[in-house]
C-alpha positions as CSV (number, residue, x, y, z in Angstrom):
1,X,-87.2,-20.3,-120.9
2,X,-86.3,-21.5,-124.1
3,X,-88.2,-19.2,-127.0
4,X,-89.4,-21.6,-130.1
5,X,-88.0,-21.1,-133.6
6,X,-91.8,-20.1,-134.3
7,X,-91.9,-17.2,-132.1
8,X,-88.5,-15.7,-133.2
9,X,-89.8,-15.7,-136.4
10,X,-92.9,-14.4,-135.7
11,X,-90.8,-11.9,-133.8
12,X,-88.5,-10.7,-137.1
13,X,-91.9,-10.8,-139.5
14,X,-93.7,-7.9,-137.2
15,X,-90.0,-6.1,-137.2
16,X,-89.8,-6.4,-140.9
17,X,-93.7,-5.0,-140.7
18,X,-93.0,-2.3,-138.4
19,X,-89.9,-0.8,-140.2
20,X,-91.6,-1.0,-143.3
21,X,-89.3,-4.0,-145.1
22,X,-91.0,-6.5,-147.7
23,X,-91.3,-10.2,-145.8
24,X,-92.7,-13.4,-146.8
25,X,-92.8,-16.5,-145.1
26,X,-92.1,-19.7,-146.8
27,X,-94.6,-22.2,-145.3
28,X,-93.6,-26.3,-145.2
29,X,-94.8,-29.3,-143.2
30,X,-93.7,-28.4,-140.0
31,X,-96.6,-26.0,-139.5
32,X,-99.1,-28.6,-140.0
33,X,-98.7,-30.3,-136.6
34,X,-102.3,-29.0,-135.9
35,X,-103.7,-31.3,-138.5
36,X,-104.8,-34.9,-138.0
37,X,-102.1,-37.1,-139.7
38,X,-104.2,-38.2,-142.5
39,X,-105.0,-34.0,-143.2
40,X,-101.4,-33.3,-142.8
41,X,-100.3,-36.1,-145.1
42,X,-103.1,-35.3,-147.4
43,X,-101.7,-31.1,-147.2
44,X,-98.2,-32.7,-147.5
45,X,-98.7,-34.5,-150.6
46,X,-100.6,-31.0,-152.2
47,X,-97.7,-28.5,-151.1
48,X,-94.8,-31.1,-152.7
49,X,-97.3,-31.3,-155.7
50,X,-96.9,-27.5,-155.6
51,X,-93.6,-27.7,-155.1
52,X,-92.6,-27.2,-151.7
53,X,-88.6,-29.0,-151.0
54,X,-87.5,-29.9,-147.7
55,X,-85.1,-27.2,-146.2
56,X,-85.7,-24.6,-147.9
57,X,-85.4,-21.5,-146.1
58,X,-88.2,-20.2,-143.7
59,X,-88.1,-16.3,-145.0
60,X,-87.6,-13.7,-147.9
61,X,-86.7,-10.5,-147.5
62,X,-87.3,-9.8,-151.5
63,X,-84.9,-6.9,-152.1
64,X,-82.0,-6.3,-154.5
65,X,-78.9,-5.4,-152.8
66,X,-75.2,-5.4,-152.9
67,X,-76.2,-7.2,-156.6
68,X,-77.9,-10.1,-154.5
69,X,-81.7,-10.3,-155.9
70,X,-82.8,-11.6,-152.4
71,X,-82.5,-12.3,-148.9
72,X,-83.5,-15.9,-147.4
73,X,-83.1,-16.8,-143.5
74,X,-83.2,-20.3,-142.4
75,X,-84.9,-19.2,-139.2
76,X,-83.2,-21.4,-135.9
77,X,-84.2,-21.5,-132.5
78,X,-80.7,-21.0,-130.1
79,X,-79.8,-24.7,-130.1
80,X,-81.6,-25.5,-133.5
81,X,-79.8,-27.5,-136.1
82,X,-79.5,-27.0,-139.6
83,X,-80.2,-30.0,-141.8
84,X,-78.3,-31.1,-144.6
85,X,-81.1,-30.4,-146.7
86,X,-80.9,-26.9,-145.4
87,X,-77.1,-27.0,-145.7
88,X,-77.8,-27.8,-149.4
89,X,-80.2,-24.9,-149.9
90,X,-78.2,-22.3,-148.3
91,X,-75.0,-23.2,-150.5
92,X,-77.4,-22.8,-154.0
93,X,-79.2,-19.8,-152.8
94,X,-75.9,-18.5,-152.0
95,X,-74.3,-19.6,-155.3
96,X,-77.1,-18.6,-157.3
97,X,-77.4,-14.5,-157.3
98,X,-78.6,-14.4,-153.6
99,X,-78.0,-13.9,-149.9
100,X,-78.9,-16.5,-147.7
101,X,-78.4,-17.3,-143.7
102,X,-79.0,-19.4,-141.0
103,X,-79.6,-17.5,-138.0
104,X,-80.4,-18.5,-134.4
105,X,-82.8,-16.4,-133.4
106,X,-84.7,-13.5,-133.7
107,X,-81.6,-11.0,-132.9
108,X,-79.8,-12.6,-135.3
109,X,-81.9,-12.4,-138.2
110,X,-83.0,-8.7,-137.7
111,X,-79.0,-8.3,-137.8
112,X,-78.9,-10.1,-141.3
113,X,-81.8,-8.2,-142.5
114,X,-80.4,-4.8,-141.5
115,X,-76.9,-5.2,-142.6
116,X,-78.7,-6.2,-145.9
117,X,-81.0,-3.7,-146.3
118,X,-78.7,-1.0,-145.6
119,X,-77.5,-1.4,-148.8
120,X,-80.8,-1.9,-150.7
């Protein structure tokens, strides 16, 4: 059974709960498939208003360590792909005073986060 990039995140948010590390989920589009197209258009055009860029990463793990001021994932289910908006994101987080990752799956990304909080 193939486990959706939504429930392996949802799985490294409570693990970031239950052991206590600061977590915050970057919202976008993709969670407004519940919406009516005209809502989710309507939602759309408010979030890019705000701000929100396509591909940026799906989580923040806001701690200072190994003189990185943050930790973002690009959450991925096992056969997800990364876009090259996400490429692009990734390569400026990474150039730009943080950490960031593309990991496929939930394993994976409680990995990133303990190998980067070690050191926090």
């Amino acid at each position: 059974m193939r486990i959706s990039e939504h429930d392996h995140q949802k799985t490294v948010v409570s693990y970031c709960k239950a052991k206590k590390i600061p977590v915050v989920a970057i919202p976008n589009a993709q969670a407004l498939s519940f919406l009516n197209r005209d809502a989710a258009m309507r939602v759309v055009a408010k979030l890019k208003a705000e701000g929100m860029a396509k591909g940026f990463p799906d989580i923040l793990i806001p701690l200072v360590s190994n003189n990185k001021s943050g930790l973002f994932i690009e959450m991925k289910s096992s056969n997800g792909r990364v876009s090259p908006e996400q490429k692009e994101w990734i390569y400026q987080l990474n150039n730009s005073g943080y950490k960031a990752a593309v990991c496929y799956g939930a394993d994976e990304a409680i990995k990133t986060i303990d190998e980067y909080v070690k050191n926090a």
